[in-house]
Steps between C-alpha positions, in 0.01 A plus 500: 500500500717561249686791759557201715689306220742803417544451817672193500741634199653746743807296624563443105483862432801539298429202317217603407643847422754359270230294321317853440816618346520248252102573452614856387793374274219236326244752518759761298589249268142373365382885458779545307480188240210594344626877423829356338337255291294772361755694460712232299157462290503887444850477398470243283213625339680810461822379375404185343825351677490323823608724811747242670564754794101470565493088473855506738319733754164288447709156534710664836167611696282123419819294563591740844155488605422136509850437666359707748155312537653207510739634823200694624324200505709281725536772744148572527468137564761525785333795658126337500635176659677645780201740586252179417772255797478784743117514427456109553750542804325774680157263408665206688602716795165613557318193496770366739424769765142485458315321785343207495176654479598574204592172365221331683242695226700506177553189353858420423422455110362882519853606608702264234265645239592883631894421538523311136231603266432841575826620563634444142167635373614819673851459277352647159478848766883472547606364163351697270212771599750682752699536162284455216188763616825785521543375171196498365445805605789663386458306180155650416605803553817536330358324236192747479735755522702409170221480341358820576840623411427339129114612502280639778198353405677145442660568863158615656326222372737239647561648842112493489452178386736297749371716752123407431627092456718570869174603674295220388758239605511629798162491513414132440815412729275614818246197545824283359636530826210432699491173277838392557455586873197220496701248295786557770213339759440232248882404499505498888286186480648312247873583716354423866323167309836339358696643791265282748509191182880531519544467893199277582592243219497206760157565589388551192621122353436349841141575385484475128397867451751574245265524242285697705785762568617482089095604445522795764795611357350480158207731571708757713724498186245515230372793677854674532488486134158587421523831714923537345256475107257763637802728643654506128179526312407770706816699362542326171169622397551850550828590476424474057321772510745735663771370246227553237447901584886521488530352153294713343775766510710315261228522204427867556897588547529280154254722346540832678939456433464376158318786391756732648755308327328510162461865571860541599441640809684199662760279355467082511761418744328750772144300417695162546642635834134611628416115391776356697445694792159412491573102504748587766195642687251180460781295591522701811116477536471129448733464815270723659275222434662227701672735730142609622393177513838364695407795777206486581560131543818565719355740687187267581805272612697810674142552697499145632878496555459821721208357699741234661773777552250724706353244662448630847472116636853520631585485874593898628876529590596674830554869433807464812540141440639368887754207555487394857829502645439151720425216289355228663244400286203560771135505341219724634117490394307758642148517401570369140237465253479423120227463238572370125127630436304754730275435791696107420773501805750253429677575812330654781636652842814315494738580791807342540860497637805240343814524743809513320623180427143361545407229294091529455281320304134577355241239464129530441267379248489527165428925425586590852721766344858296545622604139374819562680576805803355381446742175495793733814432686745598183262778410339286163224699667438810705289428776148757458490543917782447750787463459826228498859560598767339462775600762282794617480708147185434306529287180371799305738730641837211379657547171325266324825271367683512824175423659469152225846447592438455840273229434546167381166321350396196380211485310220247509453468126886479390644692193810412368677662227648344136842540643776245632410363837814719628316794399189432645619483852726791430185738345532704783879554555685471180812557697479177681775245416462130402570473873213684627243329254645189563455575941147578431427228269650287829265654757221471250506140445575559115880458468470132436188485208718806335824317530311233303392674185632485203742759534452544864457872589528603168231340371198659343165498699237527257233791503327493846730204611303264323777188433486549916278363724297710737745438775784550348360846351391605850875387651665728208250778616630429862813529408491830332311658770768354748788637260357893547603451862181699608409582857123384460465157326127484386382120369143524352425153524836394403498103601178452298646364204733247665491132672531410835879393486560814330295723731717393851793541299375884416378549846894410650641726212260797498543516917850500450438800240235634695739560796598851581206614232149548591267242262152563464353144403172429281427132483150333426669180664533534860784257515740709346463804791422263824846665611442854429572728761149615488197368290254864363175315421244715256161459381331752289772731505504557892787329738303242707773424679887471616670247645741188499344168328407352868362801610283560193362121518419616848294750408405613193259314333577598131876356510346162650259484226776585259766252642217205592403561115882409334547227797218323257708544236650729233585350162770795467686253731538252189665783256815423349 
């Protein structure tokens, strides 16, 4: 894991190379105080008069060195953040090109809690123990070292000691991490719970259950912090010890340098340098102590950051990707089948041919497999038998973003971004001019409501387009799919949402968009696709059957059940 995470630091190499640079410098510098201040105690001792070359050289290195901390510091806080963005960036790539098997599993709070929360717990790895462990170890040593150089039993006696308190940190820090990696689970919860509070606040007055959501958070949060105690305690309690076995040095180098002292064997400023370097050395040590503890709770976060990254839930890109040189948008299903679980067909069998230019629509009842096919036609989804083309090259064999930008879809459920109603429609070409929003707004039906906002197309459409209605939000959505100037035009159920007044006006503007484009057509309201070039009916994931509205009246009994069914009625008919 932590191989992995020097990893990232590669593209800031020299950064980081200048950083261990100044480490040196720093390093140099605190080694060297503690020799010149007992060598201005010697000296004074010695001479009864104050050596002021000693306290100049003593004041140079503590002023130079925390000049240099101080400018260490900032750049070692500019290196960490760029590796940290291009962390978080690589992160939001991957769950983009993930499929939506993916993001059908993992709840959307899981991947907020990844992105946010454990990526700065991986920061202490960049920000200090990619530094401070060369330090330490440097430290330890150099300081051991010097004092070996004073006394070797003082010197052995240290470089055992913080070697003896080194192994039993590490030691406690290995079922640390396998606490922090449990508490990580913990967190996912209490994310995914206010992530689902935050967007399904509606619901959750419409029915008085905010209480009821305030006490689920409460005991999802109580436990966070219950397991976050345990983590601590279950370092706080040992790590004493460790700093104990180290202290005992200082009493025995007390005794043990005092005597040589008193003997004359060693003079008082070298037994005050051995002391100082000591307390330079448990200063070290008790950043050993958090620094342990900061890894092994980054890397519990590296481990969880990592699983999204290698995630092998991501649709397989062409190894020769092919681009058809004719592009006329024609759709082929040969033998297509899909299953979101196994031995549980969604979509079954499924051949079919849309002429270029075709305008088709797919009706069935509820859980024929209508999303699912339309899913499969911009490759959400690779089909597990058959195969589907789209102007003779098989989806899986299209570069995947030419292939989406071939393809114009509307979605059933409609998302809309916190952006300006300008740059909703224009999501998908920011190139396009105020003219070219403005033309698809037209065709869509949604120039006029826009033109009547506040600030027209500059206004602000709230998160998920709520301060729109439904109909408006699925005319915006129209309107940006219309803008991408796509070859296919898919509409999952696109007139749903809207009233009858509204729905003939769509119908006039999306034939007039339609034209030229092949349109593939999913509507739960016959009404909206009695002119379709051809009507597909499914039923459990199978084509029943193909043919114009008259003819399947004629003769298929499933699309006379369906259409004698909404001649009785369908409240959608009354939505505003």
């Amino acid at each position: 894991m932590a191989r992995r995470l020097l990893g990232l630091a590669a593209p800031e190499a020299r950064g980081v190379a200048w950083l261990y640079v100044l480490l040196f410098v720093l390093l140099a510098a605190d080694l060297a105080v503690p020799r010149v201040l007992g060598g201005v105690i010697d000296a004074l001792a010695a001479t009864k008069a104050l050596p002021w070359a000693g306290v100049a050289l003593f004041l140079g290195l503590s002023t130079g060195s925390n000049l240099l901390k101080a400018i260490e510091g900032v750049y070692r806080t500019r290196v960490s953040s760029a590796i940290l963005a291009r962390l978080r960036t690589r992160l939001l790539e991957r769950v983009q090109a993930l499929s939506f098997r993916y993001h059908d599993r993992v709840r959307a709070g899981e991947v907020i809690a990844r992105a946010t929360r454990d990526v700065e717990r991986v920061s202490p790895f960049f920000g200090e123990f990619l530094f401070a462990s060369v330090d330490l170890v440097l430290h330890l040593g150099g300081a051991a070292l010097m004092i070996f150089l004073i006394d070797a039993w003082l010197g052995a006696g240290a470089l055992l000691a913080s070697t003896f308190y080194l192994y039993l940190v590490w030691r406690y820090a290995v079922p640390l991490r396998r606490k922090w990696e449990e508490i990580g689970e913990v967190y996912d919860g209490v994310t995914t719970l206010v992530q689902q509070s935050v967007a399904g606040v509606r619901v959750v007055k419409t029915f008085g259950a905010a209480d009821r959501e305030v006490g689920r958070f409460e005991g999802r949060a109580d436990d966070y912090r219950d397991r976050c105690i345990e983590g601590e305690l279950l370092w706080t309690k040992r790590s004493p010890a460790a700093q104990f076995c180290f202290w005992m040095v200082v009493p025995l180098t007390l005794a043990w340098g005092g005597l040589q002292v008193v003997e004359k064997r060693m003079p008082v400023g070298e037994l005050a340098a051995a002391i100082l370097y000591l307390a330079g050395m448990n200063n070290r040590l008790r950043i050993v102590t958090r620094l342990v503890g900061d890894l092994e709770t980054g890397l519990a976060s590296a481990g969880r950051v990592f699983e999204v990254l290698d995630s092998a839930e991501a649709l397989p890109l062409p190894a020769s990707p092919r681009v058809p040189e004719a592009h006329d948008g024609r759709i082929d299903l040969a033998g297509a089948c899909f299953e979101y679980v196994d031995d549980q067909p969604a979509l079954h069998k499924v051949d079919l041919a849309i002429e270029p230019g075709e305008t088709v629509a797919i009706v069935g009842p509820t859980g024929s497999g209508k999303s699912t096919l339309m899913a499969l036609l911009p490759r959400f989804y690779d089909v597990t038998e058959g195969a589907i083309r789209l102007d003779g090259v098989d989806l899986r064999e299209w570069p995947l973003v030419e292939l989406r930008r071939r393809i114009g879809l509307v979605f059933q459920e409609t998302f809309l971004f916190s952006a300006t109603a300008a740059e909703n429609i224009a999501f998908g070409r920011h190139d396009a001019t105020r003219e070219d929003v403005e033309r698809a707004a037209r065709i869509a039906q949604a120039h006029d409501f826009i033109q009547a906002l506040p600030q027209g197309y500059e206004t602000m459409i709230g998160e998920r387009g709520v301060n729109l209605s439904g109909g408006q939000r699925q005319r915006v959505a129209i309107a940006r799919a219309i803008l991408s100037d796509p070859e296919v035009l898919l509409l999952d159920d696109a007139l749903s949402s809207v009233d009858s007044h509204t729905e003939m006006a769509l119908q006039k503007a999306i034939a007039g968009a339609a034209e030229g484009r092949t349109t593939v057509i999913i509507a739960q309201r016959l009404s909206t696709v009695l002119h379709a070039d051809r009507i597909v009916v499914l039923d459990e994931g199978k084509v029943v059957d193909v043919g114009t509205h008259a003819e399947l009246l004629g003769r298929c009994s499933l699309y006379l059940e369906l259409f004698k069914g909404q001649l009785m009625g369908d409240p959608r008919e009354s939505q505003p």
